[in-house]
C-alpha positions as CSV (number, residue, x, y, z in Angstrom):
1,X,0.0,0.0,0.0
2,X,1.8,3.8,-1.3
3,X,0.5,5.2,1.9
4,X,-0.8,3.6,4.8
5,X,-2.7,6.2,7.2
6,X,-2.3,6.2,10.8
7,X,-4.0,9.0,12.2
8,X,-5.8,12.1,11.7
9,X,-5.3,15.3,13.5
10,X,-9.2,15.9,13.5
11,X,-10.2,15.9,17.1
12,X,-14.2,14.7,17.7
13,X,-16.2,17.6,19.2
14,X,-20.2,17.1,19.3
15,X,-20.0,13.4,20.5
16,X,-18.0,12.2,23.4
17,X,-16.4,8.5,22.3
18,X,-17.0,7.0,18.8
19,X,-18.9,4.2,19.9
20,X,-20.4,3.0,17.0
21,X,-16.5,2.9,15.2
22,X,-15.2,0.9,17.9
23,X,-18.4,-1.0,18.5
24,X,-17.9,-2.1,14.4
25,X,-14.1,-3.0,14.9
26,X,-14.4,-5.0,17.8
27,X,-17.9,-7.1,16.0
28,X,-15.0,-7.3,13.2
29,X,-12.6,-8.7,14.7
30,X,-15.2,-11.3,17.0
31,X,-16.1,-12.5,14.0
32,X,-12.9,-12.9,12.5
33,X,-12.3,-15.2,16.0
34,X,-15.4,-16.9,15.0
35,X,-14.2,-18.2,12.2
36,X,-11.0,-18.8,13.3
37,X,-12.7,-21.7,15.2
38,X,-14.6,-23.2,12.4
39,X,-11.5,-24.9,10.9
40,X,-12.4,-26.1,7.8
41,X,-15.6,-25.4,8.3
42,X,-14.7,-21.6,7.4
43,X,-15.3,-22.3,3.8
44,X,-18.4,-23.5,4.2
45,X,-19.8,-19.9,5.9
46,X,-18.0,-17.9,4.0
47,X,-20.3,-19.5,0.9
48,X,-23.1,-19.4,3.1
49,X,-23.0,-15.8,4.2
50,X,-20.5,-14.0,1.9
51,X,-22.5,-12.5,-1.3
52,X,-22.5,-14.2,-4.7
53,X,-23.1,-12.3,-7.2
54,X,-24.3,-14.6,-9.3
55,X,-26.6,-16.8,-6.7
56,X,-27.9,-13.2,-5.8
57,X,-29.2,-12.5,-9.3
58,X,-31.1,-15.9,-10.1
59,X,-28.7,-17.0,-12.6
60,X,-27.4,-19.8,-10.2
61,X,-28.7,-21.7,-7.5
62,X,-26.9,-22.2,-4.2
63,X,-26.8,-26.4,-2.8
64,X,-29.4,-26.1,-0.5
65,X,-27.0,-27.6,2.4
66,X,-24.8,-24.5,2.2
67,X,-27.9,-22.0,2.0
68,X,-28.7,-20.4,6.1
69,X,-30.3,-17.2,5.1
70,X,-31.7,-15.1,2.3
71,X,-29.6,-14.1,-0.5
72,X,-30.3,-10.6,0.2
73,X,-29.3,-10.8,4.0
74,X,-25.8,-12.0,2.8
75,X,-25.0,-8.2,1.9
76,X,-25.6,-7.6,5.6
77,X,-23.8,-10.6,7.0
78,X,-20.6,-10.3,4.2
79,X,-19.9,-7.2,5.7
80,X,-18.2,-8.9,8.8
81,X,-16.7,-11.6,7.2
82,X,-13.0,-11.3,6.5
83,X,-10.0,-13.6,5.0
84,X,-7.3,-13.5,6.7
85,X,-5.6,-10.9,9.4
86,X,-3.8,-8.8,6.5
87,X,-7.5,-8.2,5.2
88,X,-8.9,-7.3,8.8
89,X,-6.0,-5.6,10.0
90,X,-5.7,-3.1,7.2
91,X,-9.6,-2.4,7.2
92,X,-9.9,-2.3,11.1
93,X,-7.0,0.8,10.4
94,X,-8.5,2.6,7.5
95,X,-12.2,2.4,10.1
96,X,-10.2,3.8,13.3
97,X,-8.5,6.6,11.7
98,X,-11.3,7.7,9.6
99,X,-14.7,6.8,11.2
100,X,-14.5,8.9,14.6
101,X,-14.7,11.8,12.7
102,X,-17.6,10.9,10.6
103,X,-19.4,9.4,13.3
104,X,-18.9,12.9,15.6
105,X,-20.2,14.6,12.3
106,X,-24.1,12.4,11.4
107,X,-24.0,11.5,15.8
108,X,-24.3,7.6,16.6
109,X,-27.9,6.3,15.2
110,X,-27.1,8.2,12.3
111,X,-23.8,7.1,11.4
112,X,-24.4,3.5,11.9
113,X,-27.5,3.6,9.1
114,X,-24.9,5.3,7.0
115,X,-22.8,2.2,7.6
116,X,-24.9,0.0,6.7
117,X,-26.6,1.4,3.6
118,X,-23.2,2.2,2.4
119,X,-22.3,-1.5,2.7
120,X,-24.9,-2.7,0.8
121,X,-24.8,-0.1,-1.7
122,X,-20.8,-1.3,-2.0
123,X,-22.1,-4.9,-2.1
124,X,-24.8,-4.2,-5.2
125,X,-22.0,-2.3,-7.1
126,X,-19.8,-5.3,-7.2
127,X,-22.7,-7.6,-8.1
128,X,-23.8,-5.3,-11.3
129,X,-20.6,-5.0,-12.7
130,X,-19.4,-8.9,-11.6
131,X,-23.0,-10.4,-12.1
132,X,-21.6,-13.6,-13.4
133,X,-19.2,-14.4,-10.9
134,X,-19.7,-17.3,-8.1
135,X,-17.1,-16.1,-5.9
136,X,-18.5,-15.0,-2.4
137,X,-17.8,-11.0,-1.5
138,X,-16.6,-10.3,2.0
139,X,-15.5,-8.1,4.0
140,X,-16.1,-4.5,5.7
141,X,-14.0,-2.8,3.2
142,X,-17.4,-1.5,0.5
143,X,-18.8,0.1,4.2
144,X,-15.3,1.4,5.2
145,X,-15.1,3.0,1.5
146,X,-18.2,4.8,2.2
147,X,-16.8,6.2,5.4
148,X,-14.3,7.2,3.3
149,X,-16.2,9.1,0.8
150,X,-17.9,10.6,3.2
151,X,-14.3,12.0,5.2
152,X,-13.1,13.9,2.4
153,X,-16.5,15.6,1.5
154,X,-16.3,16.8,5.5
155,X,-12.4,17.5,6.2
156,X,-10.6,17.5,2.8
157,X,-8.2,19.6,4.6
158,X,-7.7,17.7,7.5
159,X,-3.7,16.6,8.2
160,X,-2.9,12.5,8.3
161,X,0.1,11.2,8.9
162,X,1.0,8.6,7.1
163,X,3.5,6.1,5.7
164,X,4.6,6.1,2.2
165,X,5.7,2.8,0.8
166,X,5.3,1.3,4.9
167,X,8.3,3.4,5.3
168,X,8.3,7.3,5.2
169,X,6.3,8.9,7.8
170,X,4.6,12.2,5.7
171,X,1.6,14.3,6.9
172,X,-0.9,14.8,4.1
173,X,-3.9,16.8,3.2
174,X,-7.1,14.3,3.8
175,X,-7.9,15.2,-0.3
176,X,-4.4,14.4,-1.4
177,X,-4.4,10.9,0.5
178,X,-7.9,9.8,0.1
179,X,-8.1,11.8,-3.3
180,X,-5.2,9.2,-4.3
181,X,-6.6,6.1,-2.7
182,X,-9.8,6.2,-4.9
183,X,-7.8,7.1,-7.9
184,X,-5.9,3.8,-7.5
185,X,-9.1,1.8,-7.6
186,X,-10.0,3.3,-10.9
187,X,-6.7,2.3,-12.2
188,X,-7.0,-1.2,-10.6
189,X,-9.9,-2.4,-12.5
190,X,-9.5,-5.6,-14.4
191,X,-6.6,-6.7,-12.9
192,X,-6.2,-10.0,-12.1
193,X,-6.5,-10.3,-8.3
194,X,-9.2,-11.0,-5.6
195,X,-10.1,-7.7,-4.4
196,X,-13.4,-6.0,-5.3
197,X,-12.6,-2.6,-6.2
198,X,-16.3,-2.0,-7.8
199,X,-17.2,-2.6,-4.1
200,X,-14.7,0.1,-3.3
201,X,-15.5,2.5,-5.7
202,X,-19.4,2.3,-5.5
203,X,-18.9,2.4,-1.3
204,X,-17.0,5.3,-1.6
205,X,-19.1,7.6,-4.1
206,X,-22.4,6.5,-2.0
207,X,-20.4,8.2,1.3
208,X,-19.5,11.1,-0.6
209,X,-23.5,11.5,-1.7
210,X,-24.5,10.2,1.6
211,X,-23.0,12.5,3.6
212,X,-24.8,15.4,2.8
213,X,-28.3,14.5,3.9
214,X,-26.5,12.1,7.2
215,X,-24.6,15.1,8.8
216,X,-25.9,17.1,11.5
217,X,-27.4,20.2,10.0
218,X,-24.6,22.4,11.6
219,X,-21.7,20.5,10.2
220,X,-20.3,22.5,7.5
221,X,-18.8,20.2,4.3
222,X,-15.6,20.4,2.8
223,X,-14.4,21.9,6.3
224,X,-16.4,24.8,6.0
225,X,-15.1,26.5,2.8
226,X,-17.0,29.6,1.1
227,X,-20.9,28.7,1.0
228,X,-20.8,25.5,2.4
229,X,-19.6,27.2,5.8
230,X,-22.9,27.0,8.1
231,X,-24.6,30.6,9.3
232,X,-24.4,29.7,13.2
233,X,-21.3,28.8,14.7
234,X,-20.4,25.0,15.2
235,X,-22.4,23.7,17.8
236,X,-19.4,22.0,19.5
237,X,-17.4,24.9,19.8
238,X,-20.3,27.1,20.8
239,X,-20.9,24.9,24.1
240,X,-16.9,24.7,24.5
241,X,-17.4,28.8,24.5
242,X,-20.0,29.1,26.8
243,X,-17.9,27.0,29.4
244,X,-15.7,29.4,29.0
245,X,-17.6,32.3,30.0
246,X,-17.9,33.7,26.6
247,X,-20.0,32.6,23.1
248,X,-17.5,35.2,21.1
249,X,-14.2,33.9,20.0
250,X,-10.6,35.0,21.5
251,X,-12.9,37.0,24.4
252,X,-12.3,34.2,26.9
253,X,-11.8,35.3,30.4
254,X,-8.1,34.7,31.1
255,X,-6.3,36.9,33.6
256,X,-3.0,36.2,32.3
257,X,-4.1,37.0,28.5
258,X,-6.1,40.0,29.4
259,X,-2.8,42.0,31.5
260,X,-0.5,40.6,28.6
261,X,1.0,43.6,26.3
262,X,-0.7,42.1,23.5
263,X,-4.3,42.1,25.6
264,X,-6.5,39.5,24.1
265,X,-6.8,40.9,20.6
266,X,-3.3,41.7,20.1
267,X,-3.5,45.2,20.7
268,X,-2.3,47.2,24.0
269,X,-4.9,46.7,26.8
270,X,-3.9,49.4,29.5
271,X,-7.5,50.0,30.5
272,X,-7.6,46.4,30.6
273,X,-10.7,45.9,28.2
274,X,-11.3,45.1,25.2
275,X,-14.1,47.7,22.7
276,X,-15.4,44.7,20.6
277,X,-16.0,45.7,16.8
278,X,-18.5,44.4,14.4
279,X,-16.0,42.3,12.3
280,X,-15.1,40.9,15.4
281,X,-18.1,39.2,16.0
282,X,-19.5,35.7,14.9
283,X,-22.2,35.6,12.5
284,X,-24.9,34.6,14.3
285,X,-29.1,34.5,13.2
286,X,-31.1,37.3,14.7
287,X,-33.2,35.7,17.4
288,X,-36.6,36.9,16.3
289,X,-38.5,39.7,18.6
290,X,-40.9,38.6,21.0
C-alpha cells in the first residue's frame, strides 16, 4: 500500500467517544475469531453468508446444504466476514482513523445507518458489474469505502500522517491521500486479483453523496469553505465557549491573556478591556423579537 494512514489530527467535538467505530471493529474482529474456530468449516460460511453475485441474481442456485439465510441478507452478513488478518488488519485501520470523525459529524444512530446502507450499496456495485461471478464477496472494506467518501466531503483539509511505501512517515492533506486512494481503484480495474474494487468505488461515491443529507445540520462540508460554511457557529465549539464564559471567539476570560502587552486581541490593553468591533463578531441569526 503507497500510503498507509495512521492518524488524523481531526479531534471529535459534538459526541464524546466513537462508539459505533469501535463498536464495528471490535464485532469485526469477533467475527474474524469466530471463524477462526470453524477450521475447515470456514469455507463453508463464508459461501453461506459472503455474497455471490451470481446466486444473488437468479442465474445460479446455491446447494441447499450451504444455504442459512436469504440471499439478500448476505449483503448484511458479508460485511463482517474477512480472509485473513492482513485483510482485517488493514480495514480495522483505515475504520479507526477515519470513522471517529464521521461518526462525531451524522452523531451515533445516524452514522451506523450510513454504515450500513453504504455496505450494501458497495455490495450491489460489485454484483452489477461482476454479475456472473460465483465467488462470495466479504468483507467491511465496501462500508469502510463509504466512510471514506464521506471524510473527504467533511475535512478535505484535514492533516494524516502517514507512511509512504510502509516506510516514510509524511503528513498529508485528507484530499491528497484519500483523493489518491480512490484514484488507485480506478486504475486497478481488471486486474487479475481478488479484491473487489467495484465494491470500493461504489462504497466510496455512495459516502460522498451520503454524507450530505447524514450530517448534523450544523456540520459545514468540505471543512467549512466559502458557501458550504454553516450561518451559526459549530455547535461543539459554541458549548466549548459558553464553558468558558464567553460565546464570542478569542474574548475568553483569562487573567493572564487580558494583562498581557498584546491584551487578548493583540492590541495594548492598559485600560484592561477590550471595545469589541463588528467584524469581530461571529455571525450569528437574529433571534426573532418577541
Amino acid at each position: 500500500m503507497a500510503l498507509l494512514p495512521l492518524k488524523d489530527d481531526n479531534t471529535i467535538t459534538n459526541i464524546s467517544f466513537q462508539y459505533v467505530t469501535v463498536s464495528i471493529i471490535c464485532a469485526c474482529i469477533m467475527v474474524f475469531l469466530w471463524q477462526l474456530s470453524l477450521g475447515d468449516e470456514n469455507r463453508r460460511y463464508i459461501v453461506s453468508l459472503g455474497t455471490i453475485p451470481s446466486v444473488l441474481l437468479g442465474a445460479r442456485d446455491l446447494n441447499p446444504e450451504l444455504i442459512l439465510i436469504s440471499p439478500y441478507l448476505t449483503m448484511m452478513t458479508s460485511l463482517f466476514l474477512h480472509g485473513g488478518w492482513m485483510h482485517l488488519t488493514f480495514n480495522t485501520l483505515f475504520l479507526w482513523v477515519f470513522g471517529d470523525n464521521v461518526e462525531d459529524a451524522m452523531g451515533h444512530f445516524r452514522y451506523i445507518l450510513f454504515y450500513l446502507i453504504c455496505g450494501v450499496l458497495a455490495t450491489f456495485s460489485h454484483v452489477l458489474m461482476e454479475s456472473g461471478s460465483s465467488t462470495p464477496l466479504i468483507g467491511a472494506s465496501g462500508a469502510i469505502s463509504g466512510v471514506l467518501g464521506a471524510y473527504i466531503i467533511l475535512h478535505p483539509k484535514a492533516r494524516v500522517l502517514v507512511l509512504f511505501m510502509n516506510i516514510i512517515p509524511l503528513r498529508l492533506p485528507a484530499v491528497f491521500v484519500l483523493g489518491g486512494w480512490i484514484g488507485l481503484q480506478f486504475l486497478s480495474l481488471g486486474s487479475e486479483t481478488n479484491t473487489a474494487w467495484w465494491a470500493h468505488i461504489g462504497g466510496f461515491m455512495s459516502g460522498m453523496v451520503l454524507v450530505v443529507p447524514f450530517r448534523q445540520k450544523f456540520v459545514p462540508l468540505f471543512d467549512g469553505v466559502a458557501w458550504f460554511r454553516p450561518s451559526v457557529p459549530k455547535f461543539g465549539a459554541l458549548q466549548k465557549r459558553k464553558r468558558s464564559g464567553s460565546i464570542f471567539p478569542k474574548t475568553v476570560r483569562n487573567s493572564s491573556s487580558s494583562t498581557s502587552a498584546g491584551g487578548p486581541w493583540g492590541k495594548p490593553s492598559g485600560l484592561q478591556r477590550n471595545l469589541l468591533k463588528p467584524k469581530d463578531l461571529p455571525s450569528i441569526k437574529k433571534q426573532p423579537k418577541s
